[in-house]
C-alpha positions in Angstrom: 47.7 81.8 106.8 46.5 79.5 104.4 48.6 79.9 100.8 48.6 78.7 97.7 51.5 78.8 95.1 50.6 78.1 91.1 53.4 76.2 89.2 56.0 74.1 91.3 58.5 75.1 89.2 62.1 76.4 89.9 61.0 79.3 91.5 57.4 78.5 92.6 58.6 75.0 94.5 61.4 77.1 96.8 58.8 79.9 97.4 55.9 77.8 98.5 59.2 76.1 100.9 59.7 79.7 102.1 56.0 80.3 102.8 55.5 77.6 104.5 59.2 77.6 106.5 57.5 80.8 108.4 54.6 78.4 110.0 52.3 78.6 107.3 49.9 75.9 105.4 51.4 75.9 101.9 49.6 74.3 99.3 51.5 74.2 95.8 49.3 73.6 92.5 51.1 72.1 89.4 49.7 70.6 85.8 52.7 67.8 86.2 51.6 64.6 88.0 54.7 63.4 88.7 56.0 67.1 90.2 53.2 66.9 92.4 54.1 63.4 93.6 57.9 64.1 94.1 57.1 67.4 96.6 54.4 64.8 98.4 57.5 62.1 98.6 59.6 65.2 100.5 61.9 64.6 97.0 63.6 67.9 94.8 62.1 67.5 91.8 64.7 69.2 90.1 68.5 69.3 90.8 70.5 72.2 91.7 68.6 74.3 94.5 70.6 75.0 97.3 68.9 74.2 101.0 65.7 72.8 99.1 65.8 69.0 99.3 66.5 70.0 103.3 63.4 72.5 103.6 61.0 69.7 101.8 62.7 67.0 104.1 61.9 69.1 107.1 58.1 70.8 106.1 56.5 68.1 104.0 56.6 65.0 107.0 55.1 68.3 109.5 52.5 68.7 107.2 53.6 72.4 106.5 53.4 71.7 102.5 51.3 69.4 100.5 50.9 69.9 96.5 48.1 68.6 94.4 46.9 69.1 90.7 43.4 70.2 91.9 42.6 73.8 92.1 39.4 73.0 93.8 41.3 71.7 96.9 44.2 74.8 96.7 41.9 78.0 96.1 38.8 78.3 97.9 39.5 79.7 101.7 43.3 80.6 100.5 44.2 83.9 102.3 46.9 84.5 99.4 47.4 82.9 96.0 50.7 83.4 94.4 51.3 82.5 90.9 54.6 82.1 89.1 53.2 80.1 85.5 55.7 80.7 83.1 55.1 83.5 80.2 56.9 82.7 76.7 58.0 84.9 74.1 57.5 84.2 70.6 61.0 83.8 68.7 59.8 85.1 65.8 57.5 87.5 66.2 58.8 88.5 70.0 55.5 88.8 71.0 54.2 87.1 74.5 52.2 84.0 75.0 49.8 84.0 77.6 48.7 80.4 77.1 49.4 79.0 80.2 48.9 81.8 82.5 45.4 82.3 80.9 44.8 78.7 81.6 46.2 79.0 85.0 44.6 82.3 85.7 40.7 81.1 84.4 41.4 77.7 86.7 42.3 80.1 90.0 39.2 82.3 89.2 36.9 79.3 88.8 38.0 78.5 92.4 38.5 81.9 94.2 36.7 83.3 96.9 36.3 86.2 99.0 39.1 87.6 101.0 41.9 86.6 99.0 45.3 88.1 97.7 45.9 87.4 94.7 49.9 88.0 93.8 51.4 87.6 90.4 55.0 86.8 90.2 55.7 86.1 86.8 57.5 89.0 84.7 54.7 90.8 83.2 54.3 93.7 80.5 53.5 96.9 81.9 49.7 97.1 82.4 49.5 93.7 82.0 47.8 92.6 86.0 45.4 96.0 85.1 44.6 95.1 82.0 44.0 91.1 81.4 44.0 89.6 84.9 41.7 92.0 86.6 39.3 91.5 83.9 39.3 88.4 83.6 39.4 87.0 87.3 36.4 89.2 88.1 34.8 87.6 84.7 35.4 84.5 85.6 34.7 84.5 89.7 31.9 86.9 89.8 33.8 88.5 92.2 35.1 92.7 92.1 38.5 93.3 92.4 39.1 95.9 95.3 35.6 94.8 97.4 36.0 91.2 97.0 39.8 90.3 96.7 43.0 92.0 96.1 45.3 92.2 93.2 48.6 92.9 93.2 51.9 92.1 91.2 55.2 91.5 93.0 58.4 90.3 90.5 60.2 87.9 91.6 63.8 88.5 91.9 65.9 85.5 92.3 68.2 83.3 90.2 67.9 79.3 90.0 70.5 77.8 92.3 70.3 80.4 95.3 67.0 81.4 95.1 66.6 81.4 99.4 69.6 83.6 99.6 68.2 86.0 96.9 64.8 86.8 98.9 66.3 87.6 101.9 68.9 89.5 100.0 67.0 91.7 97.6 63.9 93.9 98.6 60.7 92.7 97.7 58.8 95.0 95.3 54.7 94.9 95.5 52.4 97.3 93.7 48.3 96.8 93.8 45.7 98.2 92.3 44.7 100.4 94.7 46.3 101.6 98.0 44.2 99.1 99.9 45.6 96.3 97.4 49.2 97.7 97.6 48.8 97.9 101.7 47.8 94.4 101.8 50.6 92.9 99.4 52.8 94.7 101.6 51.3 92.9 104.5 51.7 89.8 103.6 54.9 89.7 102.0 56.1 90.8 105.2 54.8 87.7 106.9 56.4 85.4 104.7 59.6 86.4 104.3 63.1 88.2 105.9 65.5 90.1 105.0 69.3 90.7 105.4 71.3 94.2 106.4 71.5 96.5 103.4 73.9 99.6 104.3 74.1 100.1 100.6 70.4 100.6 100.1 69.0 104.1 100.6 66.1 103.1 102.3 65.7 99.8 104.7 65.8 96.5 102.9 62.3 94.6 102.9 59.3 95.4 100.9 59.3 98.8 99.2 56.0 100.2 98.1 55.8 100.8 94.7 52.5 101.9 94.7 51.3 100.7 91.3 51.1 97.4 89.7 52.6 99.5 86.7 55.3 100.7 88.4 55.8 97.4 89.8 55.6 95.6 87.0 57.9 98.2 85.1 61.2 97.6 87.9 61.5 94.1 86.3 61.7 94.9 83.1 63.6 97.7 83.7 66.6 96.3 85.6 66.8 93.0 83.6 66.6 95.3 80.4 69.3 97.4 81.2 71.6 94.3 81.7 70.7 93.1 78.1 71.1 96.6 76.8 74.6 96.7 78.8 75.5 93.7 77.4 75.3 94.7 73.9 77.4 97.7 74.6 79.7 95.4 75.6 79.9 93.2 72.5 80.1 96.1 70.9 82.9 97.4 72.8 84.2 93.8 72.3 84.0 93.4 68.8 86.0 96.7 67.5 88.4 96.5 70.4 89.6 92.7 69.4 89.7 94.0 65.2 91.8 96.8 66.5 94.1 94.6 68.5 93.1 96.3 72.1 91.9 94.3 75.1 88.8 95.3 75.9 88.8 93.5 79.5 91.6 95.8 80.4 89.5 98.8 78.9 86.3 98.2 81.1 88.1 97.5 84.3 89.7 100.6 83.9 86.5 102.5 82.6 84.7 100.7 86.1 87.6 101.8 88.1 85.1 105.5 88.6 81.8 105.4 90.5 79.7 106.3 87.7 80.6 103.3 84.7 79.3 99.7 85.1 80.4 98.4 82.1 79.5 95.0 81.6 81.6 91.5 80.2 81.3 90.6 76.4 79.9 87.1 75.4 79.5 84.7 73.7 75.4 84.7 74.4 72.8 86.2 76.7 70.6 82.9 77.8 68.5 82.2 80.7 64.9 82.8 81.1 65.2 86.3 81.6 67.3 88.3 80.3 66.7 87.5 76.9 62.9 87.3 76.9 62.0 90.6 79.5 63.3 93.3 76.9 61.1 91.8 74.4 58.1 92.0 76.9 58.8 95.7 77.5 59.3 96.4 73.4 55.7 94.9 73.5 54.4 97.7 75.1 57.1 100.1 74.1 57.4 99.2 70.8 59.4 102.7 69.8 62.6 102.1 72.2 65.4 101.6 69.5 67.9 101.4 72.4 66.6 98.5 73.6 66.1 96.6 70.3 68.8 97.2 69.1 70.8 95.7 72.0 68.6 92.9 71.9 69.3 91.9 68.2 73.3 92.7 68.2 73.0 90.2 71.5 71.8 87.6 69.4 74.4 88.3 66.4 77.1 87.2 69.3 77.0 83.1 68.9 77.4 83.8 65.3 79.6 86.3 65.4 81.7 83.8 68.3 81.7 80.9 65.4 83.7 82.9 63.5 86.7 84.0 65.0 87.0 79.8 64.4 86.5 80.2 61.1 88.7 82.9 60.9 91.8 80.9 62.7 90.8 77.8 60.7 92.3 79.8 57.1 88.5 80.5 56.5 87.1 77.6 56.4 85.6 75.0 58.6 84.2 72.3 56.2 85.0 69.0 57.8 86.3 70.5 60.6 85.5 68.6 64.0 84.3 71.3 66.1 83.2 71.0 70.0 81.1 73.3 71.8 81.7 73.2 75.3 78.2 73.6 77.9 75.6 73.4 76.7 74.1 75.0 79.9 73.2 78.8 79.1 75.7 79.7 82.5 78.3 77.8 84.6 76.6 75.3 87.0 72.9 75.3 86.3 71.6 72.8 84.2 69.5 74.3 81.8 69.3 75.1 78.4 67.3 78.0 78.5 68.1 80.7 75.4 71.7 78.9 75.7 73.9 80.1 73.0 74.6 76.8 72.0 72.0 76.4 69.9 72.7 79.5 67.8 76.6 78.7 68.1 75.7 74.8 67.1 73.6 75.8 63.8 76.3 78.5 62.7 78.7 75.6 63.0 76.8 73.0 60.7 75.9 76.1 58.3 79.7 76.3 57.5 79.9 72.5 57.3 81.5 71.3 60.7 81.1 68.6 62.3 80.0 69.5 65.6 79.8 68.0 68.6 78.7 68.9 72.1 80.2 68.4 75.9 79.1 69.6 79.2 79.4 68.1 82.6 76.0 68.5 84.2 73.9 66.2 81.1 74.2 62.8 80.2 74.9 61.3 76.8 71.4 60.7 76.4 70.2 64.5 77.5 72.2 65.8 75.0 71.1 63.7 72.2 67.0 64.4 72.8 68.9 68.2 72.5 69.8 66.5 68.5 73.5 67.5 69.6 75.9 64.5 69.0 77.9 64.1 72.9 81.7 64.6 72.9 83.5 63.1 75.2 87.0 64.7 76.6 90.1 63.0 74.9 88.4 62.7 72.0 89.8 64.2 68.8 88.8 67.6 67.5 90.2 70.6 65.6 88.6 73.2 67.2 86.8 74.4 70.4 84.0 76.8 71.4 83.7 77.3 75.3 79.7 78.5 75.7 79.2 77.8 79.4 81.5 78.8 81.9 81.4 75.8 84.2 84.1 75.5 86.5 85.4 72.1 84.9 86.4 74.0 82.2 88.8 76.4 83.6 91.6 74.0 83.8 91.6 72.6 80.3 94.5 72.1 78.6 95.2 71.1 74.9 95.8 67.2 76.5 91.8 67.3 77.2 91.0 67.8 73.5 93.5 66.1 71.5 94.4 67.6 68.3 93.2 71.2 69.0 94.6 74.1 67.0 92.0 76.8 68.1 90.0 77.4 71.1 87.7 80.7 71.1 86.6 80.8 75.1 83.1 82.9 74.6 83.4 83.6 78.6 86.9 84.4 79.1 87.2 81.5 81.7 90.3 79.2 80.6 93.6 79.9 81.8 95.8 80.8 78.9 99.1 79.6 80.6 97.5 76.7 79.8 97.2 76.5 76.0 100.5 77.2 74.5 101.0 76.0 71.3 97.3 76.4 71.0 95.3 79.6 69.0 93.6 80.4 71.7 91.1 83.5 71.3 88.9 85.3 73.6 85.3 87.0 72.5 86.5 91.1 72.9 90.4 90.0 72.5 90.7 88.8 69.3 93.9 87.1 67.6 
């Protein structure tokens, strides 16, 4: 087959490897000129994916996967077109902007011609592949969804970092428009990928029917929501447990101990691209589900609510303290900044008149500062520590590290506290 993939991001890139790792001609469409260039140069544009700088090494020379800026020279003849653009969510009003996949989508439909599948992979709002895309591809194209070309949408499912092992390890879910549309998503995602052994599953891993685009679209929100909604529980959980002097860790292992609680881990923050935008895509079209809002705001009281338990050990006060938040990564080992508590944890600080400064391992001096954080560097001075990412550096800190420490609140429960004697050291859903 001849596919396309729109946006070379972190996702898109190691798809568009994966499509065309199966013997297929991949052609990967991207705004950036200098993403484009990298992928043609066999390069990773972008650190951190396992296996990718290999696949590119391997498919670009063979001439497996080319990218380009041009829809006219990726669309017309594609047999598929997959599009992963990214969707933002307004901070303020929570509402989505469909900016770029408008832009994206009009661009495609100026190009697109008969006999293509058409697959959005972005995390949609229920109705939205029905409702705007249909519309306006057919608008756009002259062509008729259903006669002409197919429609589908088809989540994706992966994390940044391990992306290849998370399609072969989760089943793909497609829904279409019609049963014809559905059929052929089904099709084709079974051409272009595999999948491991599930014994857990109740039905075969690989690509499961969903049977609606709806229905589709509604899985993704649906699992990432309930992780944001079991989140707050936790912090919830967290917070009376460490002002009644009980460890809440020990409470949810023991709760999770039976078959039928998940309970999740209190923190610091809920970052990342998903988790703390998809609930706000499903309030969008549900706008009535309290549960879900109101996990969604007590989530992002948590950074504030983190800052202070320092104030708290500092007497009350932390106005000229020298305060360093550790990662500002929004989870161990990835290096991005995406909904990262640090910001909220960073602006709490300075609101109480700290003077805060920022560390993490994976971003230069320089990367921080374009952040407006001011770099730390360890073995410097400081009275007091938040840990907001749990990189793996961290776990074996000791007071020696950050000279001068009287309080360290670990927002991921991922120090050692053998190693912090002599030190306040607290724990988000432990308290004092």
């Amino acid at each position: 087959m001849k596919i396309a993939v729109v946006a070379m991001g972190k996702i898109g890139l190691p798809l568009a490897v994966q499509f065309a790792s199966k013997g297929h001609d991949v052609v990967g469409v991207d705004v950036q000129q200098r993403v484009v260039d990298l992928i043609n140069e066999a390069v990773e544009p972008f650190p951190g994916e396992a296996y990718l700088q290999d696949k590119l090494s391997e498919l670009v020379p063979a001439g497996r996967l080319r990218a380009t800026t041009d829809y006219a020279e990726a669309i017309p003849g594609a047999d598929a077109v997959v599009l992963v653009v990214p969707l933002f969510v307004n901070d303020e009003t929570w509402e989505p902007d469909f900016g770029w996949m408008e832009a994206a989508t009009r661009s495609l439909a100026e190009h697109l011609t008969p006999g293509t599948l058409v697959s959005y992979e972005t995390t949609l709002p229920v109705g939205t592949t029905r409702n705007r895309w249909k519309p306006m591809l057919e608008e756009v194209s002259g062509l008729v969804e259903g006669t002409d070309f197919h429609l589908i949408f088809s989540p994706e499912r992966v994390l940044t970092g391990r992306v290849f092992e998370d399609l072969r390890k989760y089943p793909k879910l497609v829904g279409g428009l019609s049963d014809a549309g559905t059929a052929a998503g089904v099709t084709f995602y079974e051409q272009v990928l595999d999948f491991d052994d599930r014994p857990d599953l109740d039905q075969p891993n690989g690509v499961w029917d969903m049977g609606t685009a709806e229905a589709a679209e509604m899985a993704k929100l649906a699992e990432t929501t309930y992780r944001d909604v079991n989140i707050g529980l936790a912090n919830q959980f967290g917070r009376f447990a460490a002002g009644n002097g009980i460890d809440i860790y020990k409470v949810i292992d023991a709760c999770n101990s039976q078959p039928f609680s998940h309970i999740h881990r209190p923190g610091i923050a809920v970052g990342g691209h998903c988790i703390p935008v998809y609930p706000r895509l499903y309030l969008w079209t549900d706008p009535d589900a309290t549960i879900v809002r109101t996990a969604r705001e007590a989530n992002m009281q948590m950074p504030d609510y983190t800052v202070s338990l320092v104030e708290s050990a500092l007497d009350g006060s932390l106005a000229g303290r020298r305060v360093v938040v550790l990662g500002a990564s929004y989870r161990g080992r990835v290096k991005e900044t995406a909904f990262s508590g640090v910001f909220t944890a960073v602006d709490a600080l300075k609101a109480r008149g700290a003077e805060v400064l920022v560390h993490d391992p994976m971003f230069t001096d320089e990367e921080l500062a374009a952040y407006g954080f001011t770099p730390y560097h360890l073995g410097e001075g400081v009275d007091a520590a938040i840990l907001q990412a749990d990189h793996p550096e961290y776990v074996e800190l000791t007071p020696a590290d950050l000279p001068g420490i009287a309080v360290l609140v670990d927002g991921r429960n991922a120090t050692r506290p053998a190693n912090w004697a002599g030190v306040t050291r607290l724990v988000v859903g432990k308290g004092f």
